[in-house]
Every structure is written in C-alpha cells, then in structure tokens.
C-alpha positions in Angstrom: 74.1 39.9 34.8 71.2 37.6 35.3 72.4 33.9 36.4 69.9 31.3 36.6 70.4 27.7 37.7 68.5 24.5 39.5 68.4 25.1 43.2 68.6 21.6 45.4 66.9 19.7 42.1 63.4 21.4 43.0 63.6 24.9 42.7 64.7 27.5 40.4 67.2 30.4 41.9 67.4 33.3 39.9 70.2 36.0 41.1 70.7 39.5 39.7 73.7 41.1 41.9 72.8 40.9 45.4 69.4 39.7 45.3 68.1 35.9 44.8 64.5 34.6 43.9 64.2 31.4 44.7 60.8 29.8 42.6 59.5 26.1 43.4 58.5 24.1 40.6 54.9 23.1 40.5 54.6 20.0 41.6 52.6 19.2 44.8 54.1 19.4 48.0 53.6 17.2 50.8 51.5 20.0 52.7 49.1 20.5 49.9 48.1 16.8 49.3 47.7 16.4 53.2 45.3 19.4 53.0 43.4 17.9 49.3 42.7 14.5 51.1 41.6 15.8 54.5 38.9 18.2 52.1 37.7 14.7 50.4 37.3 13.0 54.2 35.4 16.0 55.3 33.1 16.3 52.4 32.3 12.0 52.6 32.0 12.7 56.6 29.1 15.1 55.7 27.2 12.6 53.6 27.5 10.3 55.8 26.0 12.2 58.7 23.5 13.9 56.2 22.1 10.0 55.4 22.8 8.5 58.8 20.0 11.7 60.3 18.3 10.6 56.9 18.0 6.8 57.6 17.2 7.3 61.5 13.8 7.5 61.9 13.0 4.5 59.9 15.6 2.6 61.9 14.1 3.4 64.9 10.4 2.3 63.7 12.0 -1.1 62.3 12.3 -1.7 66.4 8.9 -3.9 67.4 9.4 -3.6 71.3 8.2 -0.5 72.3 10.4 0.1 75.6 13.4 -1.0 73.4 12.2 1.5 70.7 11.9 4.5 73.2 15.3 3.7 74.6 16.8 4.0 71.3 14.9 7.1 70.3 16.5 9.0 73.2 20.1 7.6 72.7 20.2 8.2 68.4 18.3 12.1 69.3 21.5 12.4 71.2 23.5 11.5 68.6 22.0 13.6 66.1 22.3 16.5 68.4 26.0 15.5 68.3 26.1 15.3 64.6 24.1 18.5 64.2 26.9 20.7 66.2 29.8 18.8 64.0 28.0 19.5 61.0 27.4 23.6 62.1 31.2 23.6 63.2 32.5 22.3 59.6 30.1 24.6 58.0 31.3 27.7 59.8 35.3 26.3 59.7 37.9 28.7 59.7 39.8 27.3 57.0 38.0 28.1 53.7 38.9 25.1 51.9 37.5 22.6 54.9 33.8 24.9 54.8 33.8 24.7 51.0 34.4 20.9 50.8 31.9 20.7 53.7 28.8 23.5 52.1 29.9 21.6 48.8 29.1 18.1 49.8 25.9 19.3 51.2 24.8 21.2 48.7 25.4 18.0 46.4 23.8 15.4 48.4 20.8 17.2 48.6 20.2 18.9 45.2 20.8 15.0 44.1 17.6 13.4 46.3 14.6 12.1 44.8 12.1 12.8 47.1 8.6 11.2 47.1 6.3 13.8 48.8 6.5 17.3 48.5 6.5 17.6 52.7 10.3 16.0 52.9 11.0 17.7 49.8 10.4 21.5 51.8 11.6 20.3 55.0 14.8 19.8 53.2 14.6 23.2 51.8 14.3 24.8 55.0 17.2 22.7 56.4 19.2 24.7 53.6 18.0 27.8 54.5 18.5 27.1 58.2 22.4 26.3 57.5 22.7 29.6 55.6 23.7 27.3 52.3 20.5 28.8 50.0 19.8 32.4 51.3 16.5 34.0 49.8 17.5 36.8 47.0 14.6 38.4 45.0 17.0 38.3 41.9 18.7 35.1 43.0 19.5 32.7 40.4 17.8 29.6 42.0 14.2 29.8 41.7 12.6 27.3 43.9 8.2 27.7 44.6 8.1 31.2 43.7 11.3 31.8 45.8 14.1 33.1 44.7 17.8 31.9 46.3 21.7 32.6 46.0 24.3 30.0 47.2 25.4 31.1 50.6 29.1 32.8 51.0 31.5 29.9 51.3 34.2 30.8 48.6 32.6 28.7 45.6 34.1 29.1 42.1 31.7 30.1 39.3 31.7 26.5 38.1 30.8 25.2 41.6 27.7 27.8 41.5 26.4 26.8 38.2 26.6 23.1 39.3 24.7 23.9 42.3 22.2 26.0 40.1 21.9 23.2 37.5 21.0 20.5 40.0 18.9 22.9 42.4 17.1 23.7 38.9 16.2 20.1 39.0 15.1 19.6 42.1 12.8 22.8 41.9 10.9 21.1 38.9 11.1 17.9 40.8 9.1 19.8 44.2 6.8 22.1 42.3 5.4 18.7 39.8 5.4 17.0 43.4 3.3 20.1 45.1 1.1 20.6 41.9 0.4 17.0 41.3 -1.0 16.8 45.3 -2.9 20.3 44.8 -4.7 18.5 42.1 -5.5 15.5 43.2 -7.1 17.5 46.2 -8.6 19.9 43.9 -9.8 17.4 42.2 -11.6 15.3 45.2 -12.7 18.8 46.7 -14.5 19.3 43.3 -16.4 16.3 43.4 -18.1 17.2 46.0 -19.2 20.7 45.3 -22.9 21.3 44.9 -23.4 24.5 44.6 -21.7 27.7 42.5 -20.2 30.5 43.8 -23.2 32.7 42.8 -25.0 30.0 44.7 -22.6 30.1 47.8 -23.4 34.2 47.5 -26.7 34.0 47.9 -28.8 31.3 49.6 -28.1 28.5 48.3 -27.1 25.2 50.7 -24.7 23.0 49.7 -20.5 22.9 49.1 -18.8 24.8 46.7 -15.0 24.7 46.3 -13.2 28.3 45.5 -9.7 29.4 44.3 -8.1 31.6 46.6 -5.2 33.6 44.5 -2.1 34.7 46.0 -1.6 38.8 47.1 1.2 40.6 48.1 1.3 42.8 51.0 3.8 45.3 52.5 4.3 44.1 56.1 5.2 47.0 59.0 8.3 47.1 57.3 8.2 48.0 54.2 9.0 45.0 52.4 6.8 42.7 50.4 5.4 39.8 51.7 2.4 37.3 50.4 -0.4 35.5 51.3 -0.3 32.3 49.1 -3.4 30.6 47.8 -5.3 27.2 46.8 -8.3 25.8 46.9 -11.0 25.8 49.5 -13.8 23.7 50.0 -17.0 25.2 52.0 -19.9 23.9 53.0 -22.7 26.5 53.4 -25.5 26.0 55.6 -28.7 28.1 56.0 -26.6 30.5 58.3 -23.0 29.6 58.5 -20.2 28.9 56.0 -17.6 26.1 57.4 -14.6 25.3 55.9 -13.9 21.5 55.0 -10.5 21.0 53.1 -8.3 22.9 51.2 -5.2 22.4 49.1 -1.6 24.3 48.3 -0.3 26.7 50.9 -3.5 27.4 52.7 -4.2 23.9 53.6 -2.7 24.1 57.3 -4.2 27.3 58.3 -7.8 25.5 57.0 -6.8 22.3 59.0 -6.7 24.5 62.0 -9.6 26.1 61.3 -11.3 22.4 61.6 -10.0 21.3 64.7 -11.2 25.1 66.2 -14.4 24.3 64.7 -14.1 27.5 63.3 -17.5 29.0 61.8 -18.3 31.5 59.7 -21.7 33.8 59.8 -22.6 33.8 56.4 -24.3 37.0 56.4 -20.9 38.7 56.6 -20.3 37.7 53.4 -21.5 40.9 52.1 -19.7 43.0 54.8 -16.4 45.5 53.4 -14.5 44.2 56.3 -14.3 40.9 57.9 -16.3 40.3 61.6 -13.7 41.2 64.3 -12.7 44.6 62.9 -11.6 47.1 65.3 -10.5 46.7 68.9 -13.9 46.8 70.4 -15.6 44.2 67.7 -13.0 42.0 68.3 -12.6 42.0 72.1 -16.9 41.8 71.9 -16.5 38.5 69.7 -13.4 37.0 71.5 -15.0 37.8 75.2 -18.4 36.0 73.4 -16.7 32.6 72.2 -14.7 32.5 75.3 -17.9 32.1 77.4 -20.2 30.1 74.7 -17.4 27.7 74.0 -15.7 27.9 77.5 -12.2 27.9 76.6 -9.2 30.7 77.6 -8.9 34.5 76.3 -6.0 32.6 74.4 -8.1 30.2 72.4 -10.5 32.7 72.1 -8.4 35.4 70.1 -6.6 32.4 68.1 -10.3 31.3 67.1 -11.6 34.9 66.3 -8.3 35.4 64.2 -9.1 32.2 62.3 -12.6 33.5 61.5 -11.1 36.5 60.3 -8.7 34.6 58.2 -11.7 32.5 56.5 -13.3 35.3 55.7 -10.5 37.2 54.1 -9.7 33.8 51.9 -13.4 33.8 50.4 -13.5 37.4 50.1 -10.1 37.1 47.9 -12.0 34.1 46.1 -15.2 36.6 45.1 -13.0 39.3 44.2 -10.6 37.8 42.1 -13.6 36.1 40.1 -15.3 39.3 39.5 -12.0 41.4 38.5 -12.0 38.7 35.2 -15.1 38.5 34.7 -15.6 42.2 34.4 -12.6 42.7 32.5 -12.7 39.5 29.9 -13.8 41.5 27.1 -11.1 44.2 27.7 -8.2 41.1 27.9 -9.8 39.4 24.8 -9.4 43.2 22.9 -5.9 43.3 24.3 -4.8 40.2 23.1 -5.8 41.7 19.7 -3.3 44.2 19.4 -0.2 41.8 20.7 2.4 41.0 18.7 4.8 39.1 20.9 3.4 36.6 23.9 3.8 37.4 27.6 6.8 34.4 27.3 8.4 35.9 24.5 8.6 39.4 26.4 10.1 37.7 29.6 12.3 35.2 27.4 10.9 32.1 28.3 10.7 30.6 24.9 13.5 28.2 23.9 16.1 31.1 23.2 15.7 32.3 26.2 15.4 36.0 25.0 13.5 38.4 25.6 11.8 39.6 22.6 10.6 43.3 21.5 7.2 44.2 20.8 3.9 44.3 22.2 2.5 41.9 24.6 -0.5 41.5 27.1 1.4 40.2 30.5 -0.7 39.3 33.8 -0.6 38.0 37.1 -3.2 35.7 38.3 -3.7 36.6 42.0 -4.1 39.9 43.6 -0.8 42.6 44.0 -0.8 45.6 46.4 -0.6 48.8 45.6 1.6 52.0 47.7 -1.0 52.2 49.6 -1.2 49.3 50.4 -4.9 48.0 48.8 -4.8 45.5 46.3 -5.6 45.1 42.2 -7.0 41.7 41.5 -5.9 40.0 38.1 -4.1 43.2 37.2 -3.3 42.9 33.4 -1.8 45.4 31.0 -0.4 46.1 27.6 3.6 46.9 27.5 6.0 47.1 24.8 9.8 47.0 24.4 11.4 48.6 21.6 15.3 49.3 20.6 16.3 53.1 20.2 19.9 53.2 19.4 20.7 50.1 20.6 19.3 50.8 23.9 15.8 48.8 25.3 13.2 50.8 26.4 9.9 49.7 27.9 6.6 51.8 28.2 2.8 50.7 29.3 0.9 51.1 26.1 -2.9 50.8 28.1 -4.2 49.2 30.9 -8.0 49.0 32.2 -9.2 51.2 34.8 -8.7 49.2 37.9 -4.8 48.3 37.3 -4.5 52.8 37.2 -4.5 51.9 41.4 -1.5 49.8 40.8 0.9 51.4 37.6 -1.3 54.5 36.6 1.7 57.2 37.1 3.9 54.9 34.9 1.4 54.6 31.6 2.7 55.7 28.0 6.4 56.6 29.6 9.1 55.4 28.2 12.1 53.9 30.7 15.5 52.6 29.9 15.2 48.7 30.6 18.6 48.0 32.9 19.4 44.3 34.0 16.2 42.7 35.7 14.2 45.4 34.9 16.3 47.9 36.4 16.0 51.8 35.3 11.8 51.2 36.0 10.2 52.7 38.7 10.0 50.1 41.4 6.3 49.5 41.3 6.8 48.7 37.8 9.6 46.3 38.6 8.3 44.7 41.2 4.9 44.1 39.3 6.8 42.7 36.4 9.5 40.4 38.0 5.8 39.1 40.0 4.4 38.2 36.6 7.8 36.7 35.4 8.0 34.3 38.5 4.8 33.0 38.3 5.6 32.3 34.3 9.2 30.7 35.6 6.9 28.1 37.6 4.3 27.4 35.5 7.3 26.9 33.1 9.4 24.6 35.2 6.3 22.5 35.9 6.1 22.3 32.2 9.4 20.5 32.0 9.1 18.9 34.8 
C-alpha cells in the first residue's frame, strides 16, 4: 500500500514498497531566483551598453578642444570595441536563459527607438542582421523595406515572437514613411527642375528630365533571386551626352558616385540593345581609352566604365518600363472590367485580413525575370481563386502577350493553393508573393 506524507516540511514523499518519490513543492528555490535576477541584470547591462555606443558620438562632438576631442575619440573606440565583444559573448552565451534575456533586451530596445532619418533607422537594421537577431526569410513574418525576417534562434516563446513582431511591425512603418517621405521630397525637387520629357530626352531635345527607374529581379550565378532596386533619376541631356545629376531611394549612392567619377553618358547609345562596354574587347577598348584621356589607374578606369554601364542600364529600365504601360493600358483598363474582387482583397490585405475568392487583376510595378533570365516589365494578369470541396484553387484566367515570357506554361491551369502560395509552380509563387510584398508596403506606409 501507497503511503504518502510531508518530507522535512517542503517535499512530498510518496512510498509504494521499496521505492520512494520524493516531489518538491513549487515554490522557488534559492537557485532559481539567483538565476531570475542575474537574467534581469544582463538584459539592463545590454541597454545600457546599446545607449552608452548610442550616446557616444554626440559626447564626443560636445568636446570644443580638438586635441582633447581626438584623445577621447581613441580612448571611448576602445571602449566600444570592449563593449562590442561583451555584447557578442552574452549573445552567443551557453546558458539559454542568459542569451534569451540578452537577444530579448536587444530586440526590445531597438524595435522601441524613434528614429529621425531613415539612414540610422537602416544602420540599426543591419546591426540586427549583423548579430544574427533578424535573419532574412522570404516567408518571414517581419516585413521590413521589401525584406522579409524571422527572429534569430535564441529559445523565444511564441509570446516573445509576437512581441518582437508587433513592435518590429511598428518600426517597419515607422522606416518605410521615413524613406518615402525623403524619396519625395527629392522627387519632388528633382521635378522642379526637369525641362524636358522623356520623349524629349529620346530624341534631341536639351534640357533635364527626371525618370523612374523600377525595381527588377535577377537570378545571380547562384540561382537565387536577387534585385536591383529603383527611384528616381535626374538627367541632364546635352547635345551629345546624358549626365546624371541626383537621384532618390536606393539608387541614390551608386548616382552619387557616378558624380564624383564624372561619369558621362554618350547619348547616342541610347538607342543601342546593349549598354557601351559589352563584351571583353569593348570594354577593355573603353576602359584602356578613359584611362589615358582622364589619366587615372586601370582600377579607376574599369570602376568608371562599370558606372557608365550602370547609367545606362537605369535609363534603359526607365524607357522600358514606360513603354510596357503604355502599350498595355487599354488591355489593363479591359481587365479591370471583368474583376470581381481587388488585387487587396485576393492577397487579404483588407481589414479582415482574408484572402478573398474571385477574380482579380494583380501587378507588379517594376520589372521581374523570367527562367531565362530576361525580364517582363509591368507584368500584369488576370487570376482567380475559387473553393472546390472545401479546397482553394488558383488558375491564370488571361494575361497579355508579353507576361507569356514570364507565367505562359501556367495559364488556364488550375493548382491547389497550399500555405503562401504553396502547391504553384515556383515561377508562379515567386511572381505572386513579389506582387504581395510590394502591396504589404504600400500598405504599411498607408498606416503609417
């Protein structure tokens, strides 16, 4: 027979014959609440380093002596390089709870800032990504500028993940109105000054004229999708050269280095199917030829042809993604006629936040490769969901001719639609997770 009975006034003993089972009763022991507090101190330790690296460099300009300013410079980037190491070694600790308490206090303190240009904003981002605490994931739950992200593996519960989701969420609309309010304002300026079309900047015309570059995929050597992102770029277009003067969004540092180059286009290329420079032999003709006019190294010389290639390619993306809609307006306008549902209402980006079934006209504005591996500029398409017993399915109802490069073996076939688009042939995914993402932003700008 069982016997139970109060062991030493804390634990419960349980015998049965020979064997004993000794259970502790749940309050804390002394071990667990030593563990608990030294959790809290590393998690404060971490904010306090993450705002003492934060508050540095405006401590260090506060200093009006120069000497006395160069002296500290060189003791706190010590410091920091101190910090940085502790902060690594509590992020890679080998007990779990100390590197949860420490990814968790990070994570917090971060998601939490209010930052007042979009440059700290990314910097911050990258710091993230650096630590391994947001690790890019294609069907990540974090979107943040077109990027998807997971939370890094530190052992967070499901309720620390959708904290860190939630307040990541926030700081995602907080970067993209800070990034979309700069591009505008830049736009804007860039606009003011434009004198001349693009028709105008295609022919012979002299003057500016500012063009939106859209974004394009690409598959890079391996495999794997990759983009060039857009913006706007401001030209100035003399009698024989086009020069680029500013740009805004994500192209805006490779067109800043274009201008300290002095990087010139021939504006007879214009016209050209492939941009000056193509080929080993035209290249090494026009690197070898700037080397020697401009007298500067083979170096500078292949950077400089590159960036003349890379101008070219940007206004080339500019004409074509202008012509794909205007060629194709009246074939979107006739689409949009036979919709029933909108493009948010298929991805469930209405206030539900479910997707809906029916027909709708979806599109990406930018340019999206194809297998192999050229590009369909403002692709757009018909597609309907519809329930057959109880199960989605999705189909292509019609598409015009030029988006046949990009999804023309998957039209008028039905496909079971799985989780993210799963159970679709992968160029179909892929094109319609694109067109979702670029919805997602233009969404969380929206609330932002």
């Amino acid at each position: 027979m069982a016997e139970t009975q109060q062991a030493n006034g804390t634990e419960l003993e349980i015998s049965f014959g020979n064997l004993k089972l000794k259970l502790p009763d749940f309050t804390s022991s002394g071990a667990t609440e030593q563990t608990y507090d030294e959790t809290k101190r590393v998690g404060s330790a971490v904010v306090a380093a993450l705002k003492w690296i934060a508050d540095k460099d405006g401590y260090i300009a506060g200093i009006d002596d120069r000497m006395k300013r160069r002296i500290m410079t060189d003791e706190m980037n010590k410091k920091q390089a101190e910090i940085e190491e502790n902060l690594k070694k509590c992020l890679n600790h080998e007990v779990l709870y100390f590197k949860l308490a420490a990814a968790m206090a990070y994570l917090r303190y971060y998601s939490s800032l209010v930052f007042k240009n979009s440059d700290d904003a990314s910097k911050m981002l990258a710091d993230t990504e650096r630590r391994g605490l947001l690790i890019k994931d294609d069907h990540g739950p974090i979107l943040i500028n077109y990027q998807r992200y997971r939370v890094g593996e530190f052992g967070l519960e499901p309720e620390d993940n959708q904290e860190i989701e939630t307040s990541f969420a926030k700081f995602s609309r907080g970067l993209m109105t800070l990034i979309d309010q700069n591009r505008q304002s830049k736009t804007a300026k860039m606009k003011e000054e434009t004198n001349i079309d693009m028709d105008g900047l295609r022919g012979n015309k002299i003057g500016r004229c500012c063009l939106l570059i859209p974004p394009e995929s690409y598959k890079d050597n391996g495999g794997k999708t990759q983009w060039r992102r857009g913006g706007s770029l401001l030209v100035e277009a003399t009698d024989k050269e086009i020069i680029p003067i500013s740009a805004s969004g994500a192209i805006e540092q490779s067109v800043k280095s274009m201008r300290e180059m002095d990087v010139r286009l021939q504006r007879y290329t214009l016209g050209w199917d492939c941009p000056p420079g193509a080929g080993q032999k035209a290249f090494s003709r026009i690197k070898d030829e700037i080397s020697r006019r401009r007298d500067i190294t083979d170096s500078d010389a292949e950077k400089h042809v590159n960036l003349i290639r890379k101008l070219w390619y940007l206004i080339d993306r500019a004409f074509k993604a202008i012509d794909a809609n205007e060629r194709l307006e009246e074939v979107r306008e006739e689409f949009q006629k036979r919709t029933t549902i909108t493009q948010n209402q298929f991805f469930g980006l209405e206030e539900d936040a479910r997707p809906k079934n029916g027909i709708a006209c979806v599109g990406f504005e930018g340019a999206l490769h194809t297998d192999n591996k050229s590009s369909v500029y403002s692709p757009f398409f018909l597609v309907e969901r519809s329930a057959e017993h109880g199960t989605n399915v999705i189909k292509i109802v019609d598409m015009p001719p030029p988006v046949y490069d990009l999804l023309g073996t998957c039209v008028n076939r039905e496909y079971v639609e799985g989780s993210d688009f799963g159970g679709l042939p992968n160029v179909f995914r892929r094109t319609l997770c694109e067109i979702r993402r670029q919805l997602d932003m233009a969404a969380e700008i929206a609330k932002a």
